[in-house]
N, C-alpha and C positions, 0 to 999 in steps of 0.2 A: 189339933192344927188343921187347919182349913187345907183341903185338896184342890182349890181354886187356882188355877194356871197365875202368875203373877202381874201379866198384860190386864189379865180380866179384872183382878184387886184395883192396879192400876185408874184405870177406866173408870170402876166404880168407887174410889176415893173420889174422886174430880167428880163424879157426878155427886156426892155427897155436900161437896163444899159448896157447887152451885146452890142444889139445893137448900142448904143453910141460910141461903141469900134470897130469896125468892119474896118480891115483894109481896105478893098475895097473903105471905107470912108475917113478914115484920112489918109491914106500914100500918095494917090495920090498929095495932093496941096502942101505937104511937100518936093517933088525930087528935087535932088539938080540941079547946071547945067549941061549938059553932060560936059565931057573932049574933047582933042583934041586927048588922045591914048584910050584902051583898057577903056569899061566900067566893072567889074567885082564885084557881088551882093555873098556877105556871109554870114552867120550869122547861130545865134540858139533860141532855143525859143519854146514853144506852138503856140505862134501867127506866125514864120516866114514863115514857108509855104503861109501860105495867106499873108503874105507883101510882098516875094516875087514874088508873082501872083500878088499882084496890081502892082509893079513896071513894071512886063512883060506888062500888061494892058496900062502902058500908058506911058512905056520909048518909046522915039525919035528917039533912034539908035539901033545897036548891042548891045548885052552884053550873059554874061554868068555865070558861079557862081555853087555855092555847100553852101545849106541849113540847119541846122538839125532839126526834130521837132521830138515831143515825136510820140510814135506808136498809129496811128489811127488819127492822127492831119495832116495827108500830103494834098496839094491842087495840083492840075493840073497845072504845069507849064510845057511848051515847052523847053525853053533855059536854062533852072535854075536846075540844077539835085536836087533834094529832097532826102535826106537821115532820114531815120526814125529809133532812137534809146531809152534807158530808160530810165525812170524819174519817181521817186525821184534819183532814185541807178542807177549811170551812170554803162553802159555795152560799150563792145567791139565796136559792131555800133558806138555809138558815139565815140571811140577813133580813130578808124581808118578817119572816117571823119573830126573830129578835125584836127589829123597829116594833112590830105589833105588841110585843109583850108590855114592852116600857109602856109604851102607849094604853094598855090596859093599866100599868101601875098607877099612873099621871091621873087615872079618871076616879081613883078609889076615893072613898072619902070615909072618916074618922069611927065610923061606923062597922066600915068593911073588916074582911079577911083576906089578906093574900095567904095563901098558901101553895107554898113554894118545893115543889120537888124535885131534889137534885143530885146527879148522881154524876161517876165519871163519864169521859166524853164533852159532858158540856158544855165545854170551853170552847172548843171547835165547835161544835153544835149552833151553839148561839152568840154567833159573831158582829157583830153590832162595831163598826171602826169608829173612835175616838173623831170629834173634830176634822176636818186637815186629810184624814185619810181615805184612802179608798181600798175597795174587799180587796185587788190584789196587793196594795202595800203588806195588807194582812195573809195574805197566804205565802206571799212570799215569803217573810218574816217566820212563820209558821213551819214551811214546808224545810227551812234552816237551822231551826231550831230541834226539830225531830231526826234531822240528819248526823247534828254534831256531836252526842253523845250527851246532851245537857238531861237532868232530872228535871223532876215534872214538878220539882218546887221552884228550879230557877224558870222552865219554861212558864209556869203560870204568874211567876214575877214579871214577866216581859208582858205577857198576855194581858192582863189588868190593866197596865200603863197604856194599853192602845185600844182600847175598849172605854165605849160609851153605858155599859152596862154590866159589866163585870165589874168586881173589886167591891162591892158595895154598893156599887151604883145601882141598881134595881130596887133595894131596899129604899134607898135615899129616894127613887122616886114615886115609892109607894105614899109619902109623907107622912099624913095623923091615921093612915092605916092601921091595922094591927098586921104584923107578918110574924108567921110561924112557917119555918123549913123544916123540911123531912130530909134527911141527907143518904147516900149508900155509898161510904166509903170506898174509895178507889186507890187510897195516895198512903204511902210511908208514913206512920203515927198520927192520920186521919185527922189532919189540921183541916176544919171547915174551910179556912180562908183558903188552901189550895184545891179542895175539890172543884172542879169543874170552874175555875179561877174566884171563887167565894162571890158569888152575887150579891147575895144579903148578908153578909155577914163581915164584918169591920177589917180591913187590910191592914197589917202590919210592916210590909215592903213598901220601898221608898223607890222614887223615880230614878234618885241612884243607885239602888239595888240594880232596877233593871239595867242601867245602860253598863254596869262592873257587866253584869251575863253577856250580853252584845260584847264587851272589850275581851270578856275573857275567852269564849268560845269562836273570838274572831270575825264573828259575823258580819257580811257586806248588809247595810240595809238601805232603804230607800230614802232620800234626805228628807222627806216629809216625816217619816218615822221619828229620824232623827230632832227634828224639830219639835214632834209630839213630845219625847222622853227629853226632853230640854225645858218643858214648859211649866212652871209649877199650876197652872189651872187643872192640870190633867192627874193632880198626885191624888189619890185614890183617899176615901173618908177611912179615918182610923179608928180604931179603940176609943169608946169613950165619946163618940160624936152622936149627938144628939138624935141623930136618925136614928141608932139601933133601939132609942130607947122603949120602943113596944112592938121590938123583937125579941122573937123565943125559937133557939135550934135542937134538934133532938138528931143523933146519927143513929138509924134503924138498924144499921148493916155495917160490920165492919168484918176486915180480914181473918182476925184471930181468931174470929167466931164461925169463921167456913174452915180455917185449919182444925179447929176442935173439933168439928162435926168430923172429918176426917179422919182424924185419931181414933176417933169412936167405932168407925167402921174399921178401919184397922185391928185393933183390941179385937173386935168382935169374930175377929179372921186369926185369933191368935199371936196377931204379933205386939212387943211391944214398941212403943210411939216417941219420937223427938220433935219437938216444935222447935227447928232452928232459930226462928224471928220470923213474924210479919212484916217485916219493915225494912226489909233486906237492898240495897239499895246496888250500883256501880256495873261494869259492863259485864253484858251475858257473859260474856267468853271466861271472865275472871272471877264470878263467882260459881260458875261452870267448875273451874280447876281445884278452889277451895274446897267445894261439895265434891269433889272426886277423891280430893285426900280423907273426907270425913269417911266414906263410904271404902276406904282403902285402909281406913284406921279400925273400922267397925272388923273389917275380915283377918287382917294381922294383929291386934292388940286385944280385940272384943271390948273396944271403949269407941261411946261413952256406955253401952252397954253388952252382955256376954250371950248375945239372944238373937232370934232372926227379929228384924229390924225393920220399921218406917222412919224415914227422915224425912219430915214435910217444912216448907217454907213459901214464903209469900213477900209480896214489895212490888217494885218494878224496876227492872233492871234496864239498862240503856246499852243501844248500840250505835258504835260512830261508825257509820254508813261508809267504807273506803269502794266494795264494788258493787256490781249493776247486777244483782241477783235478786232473787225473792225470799223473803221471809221475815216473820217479827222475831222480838226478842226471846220468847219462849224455844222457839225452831230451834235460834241462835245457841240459846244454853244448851238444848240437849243434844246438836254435834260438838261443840266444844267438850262436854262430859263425856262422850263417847270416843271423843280422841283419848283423852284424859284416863280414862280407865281401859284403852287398849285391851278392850276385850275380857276385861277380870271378868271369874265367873261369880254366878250367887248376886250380881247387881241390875236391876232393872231400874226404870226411870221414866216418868211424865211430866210434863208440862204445857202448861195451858193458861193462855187467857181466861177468865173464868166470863166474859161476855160473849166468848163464844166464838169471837176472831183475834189472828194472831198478827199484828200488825194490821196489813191492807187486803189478804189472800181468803182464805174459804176455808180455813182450819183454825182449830181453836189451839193447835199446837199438833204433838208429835208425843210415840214413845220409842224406849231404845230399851236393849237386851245384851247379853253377853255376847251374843252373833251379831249383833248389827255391822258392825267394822269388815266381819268375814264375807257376809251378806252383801255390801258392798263392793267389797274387790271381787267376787266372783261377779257381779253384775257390771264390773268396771269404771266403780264411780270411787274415782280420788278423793275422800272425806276432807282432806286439807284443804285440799283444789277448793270446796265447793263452800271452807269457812272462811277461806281469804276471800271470797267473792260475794260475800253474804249474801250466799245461795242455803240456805238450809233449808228452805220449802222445796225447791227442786231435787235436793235429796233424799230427804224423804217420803218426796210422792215418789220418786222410784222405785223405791222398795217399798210400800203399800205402806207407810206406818204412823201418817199422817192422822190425828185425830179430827172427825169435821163432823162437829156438833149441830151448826148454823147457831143463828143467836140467842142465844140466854136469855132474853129480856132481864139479866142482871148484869153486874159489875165493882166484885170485889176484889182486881187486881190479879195478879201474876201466881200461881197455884202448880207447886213444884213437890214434887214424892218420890223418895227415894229407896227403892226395897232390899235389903242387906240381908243375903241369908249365907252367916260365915260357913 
């Protein structure tokens, strides 16, 4: 059994599952063939910068292309122009490079190659407003959606509806193109049509999908919006529409395949491993208290196993935003769990965005221990106080336990470990 302190396991499981994801890794055995005209590489993302630098790395021919990745996510590419714009809340950068992309696809002809890589983020990334709208109708909408607690299947159901470029649209206007996408999974059961809101790839959500999310989450929106998600011109190509037909998608990178690298390193440390789900979905706080009982059941029962323990899971959990603190969802689960387990001993815990930020802040997440709760009240920070106020970044930069990676140039979602030693 490994003598390694269990913050330290911690830490290097999460750098494992990045690792797992690492474009440099999985894009290359992925390219498709060259064509016989014009190669031309586009897309958006956290990750695309770096997939665009592996494709430079080990394309065969010419090529050229226009990128988006979030600010502070750009890789060194020669051929490939790299545009860096916002995320969560798409800005002007990203629209202007949007209009450019389409506008690369409109000039391909039957000969070409797009080649598309897309990873999460890029739906913010590459913001491009439907008809009728303008960027702020879309960040408002946007900025409302990331507050209410909605999942990032109904938020990119809304998204597509208001986009001139999303939903399929990019492909649609690549035309007698050929399109080939490289994807890096970010989303609950790694449905292409929700990464990065499915650009090329055929929508199965309907314009009354989107406006049930606006009815159901309450949303006030802008009447131009409304007018948009009323209009059948604007309902997104589907299954089976003629555009996809000399398209081909391949996903390089997906969740379960960074929880398994995990496990590995795990095992390798002695312990033995549970993969809860990739696909884990519903508010930090409450899947927080679930994982508290699993982790509560490991020390009283010795199930699901009679052994010191990892509990790993992955998805993206949502927080409905009630107060004016700092922190993403990962922070979120791991004061909720550390209420929740009131100090058991034999449990520690990480989590992390695996791109490296946790929501909007300069952490990729946070870890928590048997003392953290103690830790706290001798420092005088009320841990309830600070989850009613969805404050979990400012609680755990007080106590030093904030993890700040900077960016990954990856993004395979929400990367949660739980260490049980009964």
């Amino acid at each position: 059994m490994t003598s390694e302190k269990p913050e330290t396991l911690l830490r290097r499981l999460f750098a494992a599952a990045v690792a797992a994801a690492d474009p440099a890794k999985c894009v290359p055995k992925h390219l498709p063939r060259p064509p016989n005209g014009r190669t031309v590489v586009v897309g958006a993302g956290k990750a695309s910068a770096a997939m665009a630098k592996a494709v430079e790395d080990h394309w065969p021919g010419d090529l050229s292309g226009l990128v988006i990745t979030r600010y502070g996510c750009a890789a060194p590419c020669r051929r490939i122009e790299i545009v860096e714009a916002a995320h969560p809340v798409p800005d002007a950068a990203g629209l202007d490079a949007a209009r450019r992309i389409l506008g690369i696809a409109r000039g391909l002809g039957p000969d070409d190659l797009m080649l598309a890589v897309i990873s999460g983020g890029g739906s913010a990334l590459m913001a491009l407003p439907a008809a009728g709208l303008t960027l702020a109708d879309k960040q408002a909408v946007n900025q409302a959606l990331l507050r209410c607690g909605a999942a990032i299947g109904d938020i990119n159901t809304v998204r597509k509806h208001l986009s001139a470029i999303k939903g399929g649209r990019l492909a649609a206007a690549a035309g007698r193109a050929r399109v080939a996408t490289l994807l890096i999974s970010d989303v609950p059961g790694d449905d292409p049509a929700v990464i990065a809101s499915g650009p090329t790839v055929p929508d199965r959500s309907t314009l009354k999908d989107a406006r049930a999310v606006i009815e159901r989450f309450k949303i006030s929106v802008p009447p131009a919006v409304e007018r948009c998600l009323a209009d059948p011109a604007n309902e997104t190509p589907k299954p089976g529409d003629a555009v996809f037909g000399n398209s081909e998608t391949v996903i390089v990178a997906r969740p379960r395949e960074s929880l398994e690298a995990a496990a590995r390193e795990a095992e390798k440390a002695g312990f033995k491993t549970v993969i809860l789900g990739d696909a884990i979905e519903g508010e930090a706080r409450e899947v927080a208290k679930q994982q508290a009982r699993l982790a509560a059941d490991v020390i009283t029962n010795k199930k699901p196993i009679a052994a010191q323990v990892v509990l790993l899971s992955g998805g993206e959990t949502t927080v409905t935003v009630r107060g004016r603190g700092k922190g993403g969802r990962n922070s979120e689960f791991l004061l909720a769990l550390a209420i929740a387990l009131d100090g058991a001993p034999g449990v520690f815990a990480i989590a992390c965005d695996t791109d490296g930020i946790d929501g909007s802040e300069d952490n990729a997440g946070a870890v928590v221990g048997p003392d953290t709760l103690a830790r706290a009240a001798k420092a005088g920070l009320d841990a309830r106080a600070y989850l009613d106020a969805n404050d979990a970044y400012s609680f755990f930069a007080a106590l030093g336990d904030l993890v700040v990676t900077g960016p990954t140039l990856t993004n395979v979602n929400d990367f949660r470990a739980i260490i049980v030693v009964p």
